[in-house]
C-alpha positions as CSV (number, residue, x, y, z in Angstrom):
1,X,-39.9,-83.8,37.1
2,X,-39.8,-80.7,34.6
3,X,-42.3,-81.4,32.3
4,X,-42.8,-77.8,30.6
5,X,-40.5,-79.2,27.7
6,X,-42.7,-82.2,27.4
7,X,-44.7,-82.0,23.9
8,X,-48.6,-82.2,24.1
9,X,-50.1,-85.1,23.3
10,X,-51.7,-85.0,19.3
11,X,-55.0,-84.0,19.2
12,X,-57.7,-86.2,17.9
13,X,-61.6,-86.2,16.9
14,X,-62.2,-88.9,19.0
15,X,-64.2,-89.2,21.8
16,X,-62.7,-91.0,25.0
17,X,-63.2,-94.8,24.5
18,X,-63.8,-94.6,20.8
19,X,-61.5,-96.7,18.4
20,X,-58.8,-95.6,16.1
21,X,-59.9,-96.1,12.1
22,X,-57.1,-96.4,10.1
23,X,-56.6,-95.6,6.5
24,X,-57.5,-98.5,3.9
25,X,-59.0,-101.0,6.6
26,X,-62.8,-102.2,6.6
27,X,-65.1,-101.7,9.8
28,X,-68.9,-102.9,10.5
29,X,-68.6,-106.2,7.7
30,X,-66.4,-107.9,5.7
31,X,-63.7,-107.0,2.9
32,X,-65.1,-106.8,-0.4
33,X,-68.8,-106.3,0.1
34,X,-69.5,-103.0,-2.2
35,X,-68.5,-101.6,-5.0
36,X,-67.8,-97.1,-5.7
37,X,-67.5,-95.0,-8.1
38,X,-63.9,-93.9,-8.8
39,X,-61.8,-91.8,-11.5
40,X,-58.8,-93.2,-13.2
41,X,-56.6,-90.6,-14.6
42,X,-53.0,-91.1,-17.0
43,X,-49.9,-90.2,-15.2
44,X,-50.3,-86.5,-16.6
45,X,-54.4,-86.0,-16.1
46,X,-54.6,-85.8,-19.7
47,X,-57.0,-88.9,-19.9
48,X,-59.5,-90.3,-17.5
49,X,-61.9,-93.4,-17.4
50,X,-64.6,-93.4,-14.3
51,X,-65.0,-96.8,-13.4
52,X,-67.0,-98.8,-10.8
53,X,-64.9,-101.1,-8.3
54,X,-65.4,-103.4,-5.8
55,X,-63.5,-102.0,-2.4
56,X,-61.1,-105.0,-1.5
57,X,-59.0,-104.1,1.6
58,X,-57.7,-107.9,1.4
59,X,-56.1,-106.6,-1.9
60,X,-52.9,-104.2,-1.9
61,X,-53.3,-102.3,-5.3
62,X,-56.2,-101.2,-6.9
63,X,-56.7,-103.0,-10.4
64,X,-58.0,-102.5,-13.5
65,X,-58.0,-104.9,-16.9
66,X,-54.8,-104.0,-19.2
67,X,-57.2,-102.9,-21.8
68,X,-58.3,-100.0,-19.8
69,X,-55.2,-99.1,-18.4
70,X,-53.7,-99.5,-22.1
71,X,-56.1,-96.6,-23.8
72,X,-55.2,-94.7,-20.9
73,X,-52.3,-94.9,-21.9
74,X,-50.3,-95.8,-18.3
75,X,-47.1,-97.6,-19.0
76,X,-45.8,-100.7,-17.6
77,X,-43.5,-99.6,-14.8
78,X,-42.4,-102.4,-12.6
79,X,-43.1,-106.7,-12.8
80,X,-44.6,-108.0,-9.6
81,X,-45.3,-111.5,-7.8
82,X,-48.9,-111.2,-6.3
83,X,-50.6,-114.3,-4.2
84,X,-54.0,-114.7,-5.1
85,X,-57.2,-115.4,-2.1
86,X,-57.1,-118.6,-3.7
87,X,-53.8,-119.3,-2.6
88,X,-52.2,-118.9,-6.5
89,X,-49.3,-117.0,-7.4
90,X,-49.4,-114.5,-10.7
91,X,-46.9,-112.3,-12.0
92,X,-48.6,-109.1,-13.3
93,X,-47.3,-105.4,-14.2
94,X,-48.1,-102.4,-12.0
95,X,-48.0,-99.1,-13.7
96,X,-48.7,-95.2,-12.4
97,X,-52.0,-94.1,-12.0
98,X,-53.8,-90.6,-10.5
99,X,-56.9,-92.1,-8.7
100,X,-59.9,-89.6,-7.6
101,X,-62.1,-90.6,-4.9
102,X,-64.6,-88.8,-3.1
103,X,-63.0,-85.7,-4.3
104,X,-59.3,-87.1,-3.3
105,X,-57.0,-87.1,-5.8
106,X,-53.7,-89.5,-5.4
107,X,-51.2,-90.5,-7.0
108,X,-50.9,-94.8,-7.0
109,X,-49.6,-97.9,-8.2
110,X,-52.5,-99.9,-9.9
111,X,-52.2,-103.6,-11.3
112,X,-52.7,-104.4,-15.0
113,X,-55.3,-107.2,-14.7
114,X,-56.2,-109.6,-16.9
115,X,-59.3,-108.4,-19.5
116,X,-62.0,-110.6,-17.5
117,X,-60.9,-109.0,-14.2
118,X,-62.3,-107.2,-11.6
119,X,-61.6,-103.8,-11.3
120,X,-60.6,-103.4,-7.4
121,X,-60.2,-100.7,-5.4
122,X,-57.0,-101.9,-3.2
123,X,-56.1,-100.9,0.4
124,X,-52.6,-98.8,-1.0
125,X,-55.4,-96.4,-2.4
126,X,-57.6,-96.0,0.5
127,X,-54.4,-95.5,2.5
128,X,-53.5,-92.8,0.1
129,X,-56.4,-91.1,0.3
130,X,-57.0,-91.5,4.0
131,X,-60.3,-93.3,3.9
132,X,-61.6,-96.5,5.2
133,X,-64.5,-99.1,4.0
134,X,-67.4,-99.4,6.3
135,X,-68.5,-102.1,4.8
136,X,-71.8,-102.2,7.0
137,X,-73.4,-98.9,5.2
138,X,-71.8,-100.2,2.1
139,X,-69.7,-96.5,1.4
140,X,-65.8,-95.1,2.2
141,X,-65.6,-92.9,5.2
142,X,-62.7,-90.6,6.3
143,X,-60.3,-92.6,8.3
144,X,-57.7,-91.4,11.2
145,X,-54.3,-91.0,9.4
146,X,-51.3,-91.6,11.4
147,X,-48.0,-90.0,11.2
């Protein structure tokens, strides 16, 4: 068998045995368990609001209440049909958002909450930024990103 053509296998960080952490997942506790520090930016970085949110990887978007989002000034882009923890279903607009965390700056999809909501830091923007929650020493760490 020629195997000079064969292409190497991807390097990794890892250490033999150690396990894979992927991008917007939680390791060492459970989802939702601490909250961060994050930047909110418009669609053009013209306007930003740094806000506090809890990391919720059982949550796809990130979310903020409309009010914020509104004075931002981040339009309504798209109408979507989200189940709840609770088991409820809501119908709430997603707009376009720049989100900077840890010194990563994304573009993402962020859910106009209702004005007494949590503001969430979703699994869609931990993916985007390549980090994960290790929810044990309560902070985001880099996370293996896959292609």
């Amino acid at each position: 068998m020629n195997t000079q053509n064969r292409p190497e296998a991807p390097a990794t960080n890892k250490l033999p045995g150690e396990k894979l952490v992927l991008p917007g997942t939680t390791i060492g506790g459970e989802v939702g368990t601490f909250f961060v520090d994050f930047v909110l930016w418009d669609w053009q970085m013209e306007q930003s609001r740094i806000l506090n949110g809890l990391v919720d990887t059982g949550a796809t978007f990130p979310q903020a209440p409309a009010s914020i989002l509104e004075e931002l000034g981040v339009e309504r882009v798209d109408t979507v049909r989200f189940r709840l923890a609770d088991g409820t279903t809501v119908v709430r607009s997603l707009g376009r958002v720049v989100i900077e965390v840890q010194g990563l700056v994304r573009p993402v999809s962020v859910i106009f909450g209702p004005e007494n909501s949590s503001v969430l830091l979703g699994a869609l923007a931990l993916e985007e930024c390549g980090l994960a929650a290790d929810a044990r020493n309560r902070r985001l760490v880099p996370a293996d990103i896959l292609q």
